[in-house]
C-alpha positions in Angstrom: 13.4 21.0 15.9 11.5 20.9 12.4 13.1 18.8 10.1 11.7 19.4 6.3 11.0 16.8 4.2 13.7 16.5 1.3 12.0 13.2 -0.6 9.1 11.4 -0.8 9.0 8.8 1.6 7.9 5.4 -0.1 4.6 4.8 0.1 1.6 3.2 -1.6 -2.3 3.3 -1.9 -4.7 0.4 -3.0 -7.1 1.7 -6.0 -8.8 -0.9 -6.1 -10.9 -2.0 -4.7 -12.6 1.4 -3.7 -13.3 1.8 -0.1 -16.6 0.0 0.8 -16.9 -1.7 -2.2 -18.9 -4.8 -1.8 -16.7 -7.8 -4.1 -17.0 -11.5 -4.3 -14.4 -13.9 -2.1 -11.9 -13.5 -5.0 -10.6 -10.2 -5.2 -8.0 -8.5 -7.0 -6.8 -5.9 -4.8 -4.2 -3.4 -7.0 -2.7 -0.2 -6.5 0.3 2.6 -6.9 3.5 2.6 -4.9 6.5 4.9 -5.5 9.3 6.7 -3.5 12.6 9.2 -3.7 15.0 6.7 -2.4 14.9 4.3 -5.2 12.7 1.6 -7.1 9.5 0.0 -5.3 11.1 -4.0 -4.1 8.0 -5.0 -2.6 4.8 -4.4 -2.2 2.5 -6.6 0.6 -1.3 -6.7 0.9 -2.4 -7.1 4.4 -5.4 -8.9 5.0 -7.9 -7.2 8.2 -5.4 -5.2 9.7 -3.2 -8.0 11.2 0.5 -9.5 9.7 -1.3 -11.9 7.4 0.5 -9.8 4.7 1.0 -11.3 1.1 3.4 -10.3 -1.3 2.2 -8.4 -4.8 2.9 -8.8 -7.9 4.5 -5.4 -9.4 4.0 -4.1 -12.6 6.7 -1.9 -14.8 7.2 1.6 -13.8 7.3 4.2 -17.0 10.7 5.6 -15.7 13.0 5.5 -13.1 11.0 7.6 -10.9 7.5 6.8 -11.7 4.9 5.4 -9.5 5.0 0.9 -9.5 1.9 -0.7 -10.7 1.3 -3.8 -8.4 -2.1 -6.4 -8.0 -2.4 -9.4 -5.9 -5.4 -11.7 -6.0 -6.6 -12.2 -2.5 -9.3 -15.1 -1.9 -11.2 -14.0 1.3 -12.0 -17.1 4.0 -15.6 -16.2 3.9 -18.3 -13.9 3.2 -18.4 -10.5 5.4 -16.6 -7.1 6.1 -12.8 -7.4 5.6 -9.8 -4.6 6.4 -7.2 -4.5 3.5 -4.0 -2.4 3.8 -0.8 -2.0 1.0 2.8 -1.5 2.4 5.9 -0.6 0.1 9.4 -1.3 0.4 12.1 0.2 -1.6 15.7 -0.2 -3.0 17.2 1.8 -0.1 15.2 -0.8 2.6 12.5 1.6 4.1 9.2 0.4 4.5 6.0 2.4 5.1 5.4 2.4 9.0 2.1 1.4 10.4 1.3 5.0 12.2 1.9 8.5 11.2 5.2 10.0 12.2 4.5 13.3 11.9 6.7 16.2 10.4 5.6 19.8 9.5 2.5 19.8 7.8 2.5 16.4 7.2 4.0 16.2 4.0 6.0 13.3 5.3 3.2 11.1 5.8 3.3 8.1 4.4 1.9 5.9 7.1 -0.1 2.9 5.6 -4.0 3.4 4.6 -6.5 0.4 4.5 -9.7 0.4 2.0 -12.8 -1.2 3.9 -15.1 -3.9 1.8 -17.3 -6.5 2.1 -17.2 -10.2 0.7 -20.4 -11.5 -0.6 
């Protein structure tokens, strides 16, 4: 059975920095988040694909339904290649899953996405 998708799933992408970007040890890693079921509560910045996730600071959306800004300062434990990955969580409790579950032509994906760099 096909189920279609009736909202956008919450979600969010990092914009910056861009993937393999090379950045100093401090880096401010910021971003878009945004859902159907409600306002963006939280948004976490993982740090090399592990649960060392730290929390964001969010920005005003324009309107009720408008994507979230959100940054977090991140200092890196050394130089070298690091994995960083955003997650959202909204007013109705989801959270963006780590893996893909897929639905017809994936318009449902909102899986979370990491952005390579590397720390000089």
């Amino acid at each position: 059975s096909v189920t279609a998708v009736q909202r956008m799933r919450v979600k969010s992408v990092i914009i910056s920095p861009r993937d393999h970007a090379v950045t100093s040890r401090t880096v401010t890693v910021s971003g878009w988040a945004w859902s159907g079921d409600g306002a963006i509560t939280r948004v976490e910045v993982g740090l090399d694909g592990g649960n060392d996730w730290r929390d964001a600071t969010l920005g005003a959306p324009a309107s009720a339904y408008a994507w979230t800004p959100w940054s977090c300062t991140v200092v890196l434990p050394r130089a070298g290649r690091f994995v960083l990955r955003s997650r959202a969580t909204d007013a109705s409790g989801a959270t963006q899953p780590d893996h893909i579950v897929w639905n017809r032509l994936g318009y449902g994906n909102n899986a979370v996405r990491q952005v390579v760099i590397t720390a000089e």
